[in-house]
C-alpha positions as semicolon CSV with decimal commas, in nm:
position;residue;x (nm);y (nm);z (nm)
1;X;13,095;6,823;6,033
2;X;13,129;6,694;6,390
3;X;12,736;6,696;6,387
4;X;12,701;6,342;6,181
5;X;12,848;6,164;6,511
6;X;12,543;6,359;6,669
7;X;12,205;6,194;6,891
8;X;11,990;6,381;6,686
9;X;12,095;6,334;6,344
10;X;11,992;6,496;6,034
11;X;11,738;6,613;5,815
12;X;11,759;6,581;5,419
13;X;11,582;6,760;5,198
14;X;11,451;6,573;4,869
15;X;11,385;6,704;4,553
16;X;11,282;6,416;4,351
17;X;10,929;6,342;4,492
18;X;10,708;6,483;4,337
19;X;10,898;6,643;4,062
20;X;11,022;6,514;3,744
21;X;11,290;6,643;3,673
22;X;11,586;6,465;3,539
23;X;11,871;6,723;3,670
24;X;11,730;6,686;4,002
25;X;11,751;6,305;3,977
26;X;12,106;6,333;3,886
27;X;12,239;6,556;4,141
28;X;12,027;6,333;4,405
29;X;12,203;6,034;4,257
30;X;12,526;6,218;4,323
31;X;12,497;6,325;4,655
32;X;12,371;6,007;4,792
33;X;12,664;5,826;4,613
34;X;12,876;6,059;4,761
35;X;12,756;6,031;5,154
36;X;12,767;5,651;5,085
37;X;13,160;5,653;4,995
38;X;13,168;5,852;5,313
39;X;13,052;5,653;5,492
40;X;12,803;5,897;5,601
41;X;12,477;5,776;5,786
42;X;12,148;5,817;5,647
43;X;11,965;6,076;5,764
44;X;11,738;6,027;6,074
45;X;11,434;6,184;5,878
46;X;11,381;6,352;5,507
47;X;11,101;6,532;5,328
48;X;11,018;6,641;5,018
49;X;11,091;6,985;4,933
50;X;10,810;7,045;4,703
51;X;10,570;6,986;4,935
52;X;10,390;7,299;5,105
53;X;10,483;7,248;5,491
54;X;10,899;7,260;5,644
55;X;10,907;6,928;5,861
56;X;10,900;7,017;6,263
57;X;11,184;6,817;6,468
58;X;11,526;6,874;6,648
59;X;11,769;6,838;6,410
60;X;12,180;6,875;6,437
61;X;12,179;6,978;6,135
62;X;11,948;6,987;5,775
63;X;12,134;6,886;5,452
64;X;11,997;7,047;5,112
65;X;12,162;6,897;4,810
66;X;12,027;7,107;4,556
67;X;11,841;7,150;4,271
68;X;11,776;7,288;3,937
69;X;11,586;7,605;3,977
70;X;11,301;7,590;3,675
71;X;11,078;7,810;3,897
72;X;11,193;8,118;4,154
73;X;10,992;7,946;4,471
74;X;10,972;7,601;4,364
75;X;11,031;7,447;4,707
76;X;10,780;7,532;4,956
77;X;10,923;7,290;5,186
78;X;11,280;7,550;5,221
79;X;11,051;7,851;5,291
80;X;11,042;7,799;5,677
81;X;11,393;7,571;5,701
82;X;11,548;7,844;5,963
83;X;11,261;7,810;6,215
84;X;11,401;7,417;6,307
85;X;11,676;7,672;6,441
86;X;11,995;7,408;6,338
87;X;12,252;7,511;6,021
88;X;12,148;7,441;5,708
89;X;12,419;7,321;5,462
90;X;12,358;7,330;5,046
């Protein structure tokens, strides 16, 4: 990903928020660990998935960790993702 070296950085999608959901909490745990031993940078700006609006911004790229899917549609936030018009990587 020679887009983390970037000017723009990158967008990250949360899924702990609002939610409560303890799979969700884990896997966030476990991605953010895993950037970190990377030595990845933080992300220039996140949102919460669960809320009703996709963030507007120029992006390099948006990173979506995942989630446990309890409910098809869940994450309003995703619905509009491919109109910041950057790859998005799950």
């Amino acid at each position: 990903m020679s887009e983390l070296n970037s000017q723009k950085g990158y967008l990250y999608a949360r899924f702990t928020d609002t939610a409560c959901n303890f799979g969700n909490d884990i896997i966030e745990l476990a991605t953010r660990s895993l950037l970190a031993s990377y030595r990845i940078p933080s992300p220039t700006s996140e949102f919460d998935s669960f809320a009703p609006e996709t963030p507007k911004g120029e992006y390099d790229f948006v990173l979506v960790p995942g989630c446990t899917m309890i409910t098809a549609g869940q994450n309003p936030g995703l619905n509009n993702i491919n109109t910041l018009g950057c790859p998005v990587y799950c």
